[in-house]
C-alpha positions in Angstrom: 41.8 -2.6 41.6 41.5 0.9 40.0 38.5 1.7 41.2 39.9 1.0 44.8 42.3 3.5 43.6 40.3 5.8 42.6 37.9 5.5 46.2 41.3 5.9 47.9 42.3 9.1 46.0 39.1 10.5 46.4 39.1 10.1 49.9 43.0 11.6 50.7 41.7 14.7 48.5 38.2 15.1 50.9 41.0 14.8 53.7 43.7 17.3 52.7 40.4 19.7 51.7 39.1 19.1 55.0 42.6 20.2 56.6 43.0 23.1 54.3 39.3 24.4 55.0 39.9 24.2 58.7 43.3 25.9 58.2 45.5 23.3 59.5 49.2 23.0 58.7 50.4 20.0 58.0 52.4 20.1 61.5 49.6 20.9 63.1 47.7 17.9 62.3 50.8 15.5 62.6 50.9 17.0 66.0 47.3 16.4 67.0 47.7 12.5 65.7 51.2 12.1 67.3 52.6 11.1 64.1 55.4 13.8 62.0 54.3 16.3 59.3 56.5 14.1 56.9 54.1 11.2 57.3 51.0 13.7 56.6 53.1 14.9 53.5 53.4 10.9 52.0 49.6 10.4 52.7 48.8 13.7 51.1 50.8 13.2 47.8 49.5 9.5 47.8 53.4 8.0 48.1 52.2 6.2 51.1 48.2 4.8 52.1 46.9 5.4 55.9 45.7 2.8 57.7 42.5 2.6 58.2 43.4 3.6 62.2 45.5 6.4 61.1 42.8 7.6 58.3 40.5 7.5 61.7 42.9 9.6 64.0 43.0 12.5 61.3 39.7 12.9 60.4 39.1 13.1 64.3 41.5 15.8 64.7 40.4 17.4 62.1 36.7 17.0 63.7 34.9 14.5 61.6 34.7 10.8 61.3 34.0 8.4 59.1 31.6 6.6 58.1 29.7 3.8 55.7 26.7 4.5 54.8 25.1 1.7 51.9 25.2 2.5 48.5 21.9 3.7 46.6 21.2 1.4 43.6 21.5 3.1 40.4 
């Protein structure tokens, strides 16, 4: 479960690093998704998780999407 977590976290930080390096406010992204800055503010200080559809609609506006790619063996 923590390293779940942990994959989670990591990926909300790439996110709000990706917004910030594109120089997107908050509001400004909430308004490209449809959804309101205060659900981009809960995702972004991990109270609430994205789905997986939401995760999807932000990395689009933010120009990039996601994608699995298999794990190299160690």
């Amino acid at each position: 479960m923590w390293d779940e977590s942990r994959e989670e976290y990591r990926l909300i930080g790439e996110m709000i690093a990706l917004r910030k390096s594109e120089g997107m406010t908050q509001e400004e992204l909430a308004e490209l998704t449809g959804s309101r800055q205060q659900v981009i503010s809960r995702i972004e200080k991990k109270e609430n998780s994205p789905t997986l559809k939401n995760f999807c609609a932000i990395l689009n506006a933010l120009g990039y999407e996601l994608q699995i790619v298999k794990k190299s063996k160690a």
